[in-house]
N, C-alpha and C positions, 0 to 999 in steps of 0.2 A: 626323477626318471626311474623304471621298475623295469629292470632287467631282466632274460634269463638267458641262460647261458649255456649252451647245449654240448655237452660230449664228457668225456671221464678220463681224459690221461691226465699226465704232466702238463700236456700245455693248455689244456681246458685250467687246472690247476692255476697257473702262471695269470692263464686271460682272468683268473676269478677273482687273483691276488693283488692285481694293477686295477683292476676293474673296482675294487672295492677303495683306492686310495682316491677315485675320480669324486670330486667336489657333485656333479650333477647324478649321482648315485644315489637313490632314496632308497630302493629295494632291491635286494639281489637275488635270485633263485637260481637254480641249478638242475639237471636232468640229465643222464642217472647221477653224474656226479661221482664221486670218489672219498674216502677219509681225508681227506687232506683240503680239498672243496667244501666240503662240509666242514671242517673247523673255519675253516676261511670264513662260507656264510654267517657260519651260527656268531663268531668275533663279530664281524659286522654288522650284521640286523640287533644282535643286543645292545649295541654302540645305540644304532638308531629304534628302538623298543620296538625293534619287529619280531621280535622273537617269537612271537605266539601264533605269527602268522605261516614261518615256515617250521617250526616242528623244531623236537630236540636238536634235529642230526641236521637241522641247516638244508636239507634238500627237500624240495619243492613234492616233486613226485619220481615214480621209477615207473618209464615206461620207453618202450621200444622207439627209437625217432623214425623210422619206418612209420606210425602210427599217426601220420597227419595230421587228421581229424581230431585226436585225443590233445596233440601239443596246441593246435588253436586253440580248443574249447579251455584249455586250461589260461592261453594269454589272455583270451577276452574276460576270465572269470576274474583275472589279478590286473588289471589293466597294464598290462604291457606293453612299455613304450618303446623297447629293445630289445631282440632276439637275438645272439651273437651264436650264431654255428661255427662251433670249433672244427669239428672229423670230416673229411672229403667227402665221406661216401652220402649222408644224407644230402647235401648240393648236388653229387650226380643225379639222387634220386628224385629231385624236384622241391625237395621240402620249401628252400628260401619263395619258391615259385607259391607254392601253397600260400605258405604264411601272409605275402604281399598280396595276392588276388581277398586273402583274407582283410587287407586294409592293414597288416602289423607292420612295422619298420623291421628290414631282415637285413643284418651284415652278413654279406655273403652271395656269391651269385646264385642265378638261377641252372636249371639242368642242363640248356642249350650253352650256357658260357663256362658251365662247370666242364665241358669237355674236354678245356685245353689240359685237364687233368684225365677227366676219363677215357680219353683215348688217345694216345702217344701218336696214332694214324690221323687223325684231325689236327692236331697242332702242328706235325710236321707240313701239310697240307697247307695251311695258312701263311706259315713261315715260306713255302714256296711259293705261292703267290704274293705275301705282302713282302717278299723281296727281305725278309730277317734272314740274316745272319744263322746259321745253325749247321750241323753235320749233314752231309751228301746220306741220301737215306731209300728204303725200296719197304713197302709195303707186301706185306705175303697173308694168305689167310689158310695155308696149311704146310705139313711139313715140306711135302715134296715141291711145293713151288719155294718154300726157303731156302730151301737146299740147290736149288739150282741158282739162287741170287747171288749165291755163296762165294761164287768167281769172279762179282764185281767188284769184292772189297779185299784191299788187302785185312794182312793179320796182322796185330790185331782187331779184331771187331765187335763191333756191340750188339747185344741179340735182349729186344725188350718186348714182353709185352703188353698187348695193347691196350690194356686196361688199368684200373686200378691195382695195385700191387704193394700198398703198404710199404713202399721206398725197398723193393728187395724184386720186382720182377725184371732186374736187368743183370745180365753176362755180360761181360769183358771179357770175350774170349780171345784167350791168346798164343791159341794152335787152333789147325784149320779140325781137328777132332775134337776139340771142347768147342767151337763152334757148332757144328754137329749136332752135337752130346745135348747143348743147349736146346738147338730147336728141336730134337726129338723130345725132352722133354717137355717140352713146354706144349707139344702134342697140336692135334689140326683147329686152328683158329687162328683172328688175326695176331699179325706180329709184326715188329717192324725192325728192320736189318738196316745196322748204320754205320757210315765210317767212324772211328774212334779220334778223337782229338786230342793233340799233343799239347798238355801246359796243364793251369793249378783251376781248379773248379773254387767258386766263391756264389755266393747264395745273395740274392739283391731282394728284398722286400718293397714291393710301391701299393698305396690306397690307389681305388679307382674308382671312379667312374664314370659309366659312358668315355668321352675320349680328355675326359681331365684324371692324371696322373700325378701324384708326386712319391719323391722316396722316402718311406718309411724308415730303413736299416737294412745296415749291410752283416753278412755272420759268413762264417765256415764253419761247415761240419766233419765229421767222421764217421764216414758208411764201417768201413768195416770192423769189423768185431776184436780182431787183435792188433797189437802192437807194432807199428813200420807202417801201418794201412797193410796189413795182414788178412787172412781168411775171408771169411763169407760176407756180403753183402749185409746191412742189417738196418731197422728206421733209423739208426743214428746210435753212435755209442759216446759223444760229445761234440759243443760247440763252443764259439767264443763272437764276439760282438766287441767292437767292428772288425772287418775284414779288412787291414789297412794293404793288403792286396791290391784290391777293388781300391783305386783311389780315384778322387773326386772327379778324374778328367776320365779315368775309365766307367764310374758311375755314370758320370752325364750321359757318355757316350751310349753305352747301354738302353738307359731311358731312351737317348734320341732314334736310334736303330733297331731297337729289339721291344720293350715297353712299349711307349708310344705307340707305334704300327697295329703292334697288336690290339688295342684297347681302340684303335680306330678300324682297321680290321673288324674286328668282334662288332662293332655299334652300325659300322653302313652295312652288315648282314643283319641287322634289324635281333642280333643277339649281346646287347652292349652290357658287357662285364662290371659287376659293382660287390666291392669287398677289398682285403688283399692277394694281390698277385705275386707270386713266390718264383723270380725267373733264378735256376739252376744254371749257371752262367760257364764257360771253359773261358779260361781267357788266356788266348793263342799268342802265336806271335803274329795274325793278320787280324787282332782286335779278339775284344768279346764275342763270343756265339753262345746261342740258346742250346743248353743241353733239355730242358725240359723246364714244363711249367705246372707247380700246385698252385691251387685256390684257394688255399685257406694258407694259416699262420704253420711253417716248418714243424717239428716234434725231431730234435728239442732246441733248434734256434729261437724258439718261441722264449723257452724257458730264460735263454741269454740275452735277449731283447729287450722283452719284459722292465728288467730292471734300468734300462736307459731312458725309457719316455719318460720326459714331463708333463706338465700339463694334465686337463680335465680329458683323458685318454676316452670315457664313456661318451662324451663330447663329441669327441674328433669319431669315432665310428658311428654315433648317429647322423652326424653332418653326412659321413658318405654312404651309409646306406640310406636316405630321402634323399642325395643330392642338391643337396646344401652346396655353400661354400665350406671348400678344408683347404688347410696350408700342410706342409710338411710340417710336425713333430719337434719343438727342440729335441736333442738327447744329449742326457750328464755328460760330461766328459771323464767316462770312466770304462773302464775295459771289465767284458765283463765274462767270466767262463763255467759251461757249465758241463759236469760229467754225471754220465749215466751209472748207475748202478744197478747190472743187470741181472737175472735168476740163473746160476748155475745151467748149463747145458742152452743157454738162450744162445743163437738165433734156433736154431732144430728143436727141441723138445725141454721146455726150460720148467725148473723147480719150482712146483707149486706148494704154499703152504709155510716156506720157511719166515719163523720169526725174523722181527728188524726191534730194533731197538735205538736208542742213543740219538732218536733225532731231537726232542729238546736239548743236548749237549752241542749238537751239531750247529742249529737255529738259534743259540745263545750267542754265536761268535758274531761280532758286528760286520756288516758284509753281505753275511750268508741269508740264500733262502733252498728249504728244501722240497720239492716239488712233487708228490707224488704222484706215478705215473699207472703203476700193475701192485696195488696195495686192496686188503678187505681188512675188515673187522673182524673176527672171532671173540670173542665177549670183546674183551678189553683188550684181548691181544692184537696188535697191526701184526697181517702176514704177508706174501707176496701171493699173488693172483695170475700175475702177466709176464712177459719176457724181461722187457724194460720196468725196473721197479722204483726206481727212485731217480730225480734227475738234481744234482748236486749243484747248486750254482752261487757263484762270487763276485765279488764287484773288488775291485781296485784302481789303481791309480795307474800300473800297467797291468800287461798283460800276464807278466812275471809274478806283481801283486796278488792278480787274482786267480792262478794259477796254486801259489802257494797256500792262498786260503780255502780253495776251496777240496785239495788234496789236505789239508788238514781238517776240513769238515766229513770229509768222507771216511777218515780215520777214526772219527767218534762214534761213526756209528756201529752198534752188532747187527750183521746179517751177515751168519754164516754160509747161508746157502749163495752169496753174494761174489761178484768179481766185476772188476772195474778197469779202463786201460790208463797205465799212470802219463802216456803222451800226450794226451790232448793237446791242441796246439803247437804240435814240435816241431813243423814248419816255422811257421811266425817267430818262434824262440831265440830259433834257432839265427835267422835273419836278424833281429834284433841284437843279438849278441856277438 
């Protein structure tokens, strides 16, 4: 099978690294890709003599995925039997829609089912109708109508917008003036004003399609940026796999009330969801509820997942994007944790350019994978590019295990312009102990 694999973080990175151990893998390519993707390919295709076909640096071509027409003409020219779209925004933009009218097999949904991501206003909507589980919510599409909604909820409250938002367009406001504060900034457009739920958020991954569902993995992450769940909002500053939280009777329950509905939901609106569905889960003390839903693979529960599938993983995502038969995924029975390492001044205005160093030091320890997320080339030097620059991730036996190792991977490496939170996981730890 002749892959390609579209987007350039960490978890483009992770899908390239698992992707490339899958037995039905003959060719892999990449767009734009990353230094880190690109070693991945270039290891691989030389394994299988394809080396000449994609180039020194392993990547296919650099072109904009806005550019439809140019990523078709490139899959019919390499026959491409697999397109896997890593990043939300080309699924909002219709790309999977493209590719498939094209006749290509597309993991990933199309633009009308990518909404349950690009508009927090439409998934609330659905969830009101198919009766899920989720936060008592109101709709505004400028300030002044938000601000008057502002008396139906207590404080705290959550103030998100409607759109895409790279996991940072949502307030937790917790005075009625930093609610305020929120939707003036966030200025006249829609938004969606919701009550805030009390309990631990936990992240549930399921394949879909149309109205067949199973669970992928379960992970928790770390929105904010400092230490206690401190500061600003951010994509993720670590996770870990599984989320023994989320246990098997609150999993199921989840799929049967919140999954499910929706992915039947979505299909009798003649918009039936195919890829993975990424439910953002609160789990209350009157059950799980839907805090939100992406469409594609987390950033960086990706990177912590990653290393638990068994199995011909390229397999199991063509199965569901033609609509095949798929089962659930074994997964190792190993705890697995991964920390970001972000660019000085990241999530505001983060350091571009600074050296990294010490990742083969890092990648030698058995365990470890290091996942580049915000990296370039400059000759031979790796520099940071992005906010998020490196996603650190370990496998063990617990979670303790993997914890310890991969806070000692993180320590081999030099990147001064660097900082990283040492918690990860200090809920769970701390439970555990």
């Amino acid at each position: 099978m002749n892959i390609l694999l579209l987007g350039s973080g960490g978890r483009e990175h992770a899908l390239a690294w698992r992707l490339a151990q899958s037995p039905s893998c003959d060719v892999l390519w990449a767009t734009p890709g990353n230094p880190g993707i690109a070693r991945v390919l270039k290891d691989f295709n030389e394994k299988r003599d394809r080396s000449g076909e994609v180039g020194e640096q392993g990547i296919c071509f650099d072109t904009e995925l806005t550019d439809h027409e140019r990523v078709i003409e490139f899959c019919k020219a390499n026959s491409i039997d697999l397109v896997v779209v890593g990043p939300e925004a080309p699924l909002v933009d219709g790309l999977a829609d493209s590719l498939r009218t094209a006749g290509i097999a597309t993991f990933g949904p199309g633009a009308a089912a990518a909404q349950l991501e690009g508009s927090k206003g439409f998934t609330k909507d659905l969830c009101a109708r198919a009766g899920i589980p989720t936060a008592d919510y109101v709709r505004a599409d400028s300030v002044s109508s938000a601000l008057s909604f502002l008396d139906r909820f207590s404080i705290p409250v959550v103030i998100k917008a409607d759109g895409l938002a790279a996991g940072k367009g949502v307030t937790i406001a917790m005075s009625r003036d930093e609610a305020e504060a929120a939707i003036r900034a966030a200025g006249d457009g829609p938004m969606v004003i919701e009550e805030y739920l009390e309990g631990e958020e936990a992240s549930l991954f399921a394949l879909v399609n149309g109205t067949r569902s199973v669970v992928l993995a379960s992970a928790q992450d770390h929105k904010r940026v400092g230490e206690g769940d401190t500061g600003p909002n951010t994509g993720g500053m670590g996770a870990y796999s599984p989320a023994p939280v989320l246990t098997a009777e609150l999993e199921a329950r989840a799929m049967r009330e919140i999954v499910e509905p929706t992915a039947r939901a979505m299909a009798e609106a003649g918009t039936a969801f195919s890829g993975v569905l990424y439910a953002g889960l609160m789990l209350t003390a009157d059950g799980p509820k839907l805090i939100e839903y992406n469409v594609r693979f987390g950033d960086p529960e990706c990177e912590a997942i990653m290393p638990r599938i068994e199995g011909d993983f390229a397999a199991l995502l063509h199965s569901v994007a033609v609509g095949g038969e798929f089962e659930a995924p074994s997964l190792s029975n190993v705890s697995t944790m991964t920390v970001i390492v972000a660019a000085r001044g990241y999530p505001e205005t983060p350091a571009r350019g600074g050296a990294i160093g010490g990742l083969d030091r890092a990648e030698a320890m058995p365990g470890v994978a290091v996942f580049q997320a915000g990296t370039v080339l400059e000759g031979d030097q790796l520099v940071a590019s992005g906010g998020r620059v490196l996603a650190v991730t370990a496998s063990g036996r617990s979670l303790g295990e993997a914890r310890e190792l991969a806070y000692r991977a993180v320590d081999a490496i030099d990147f001064a312009d660097g900082f990283h939170r040492r918690d990860i996981g200090w809920r769970e730890l701390e439970r555990a102990s």
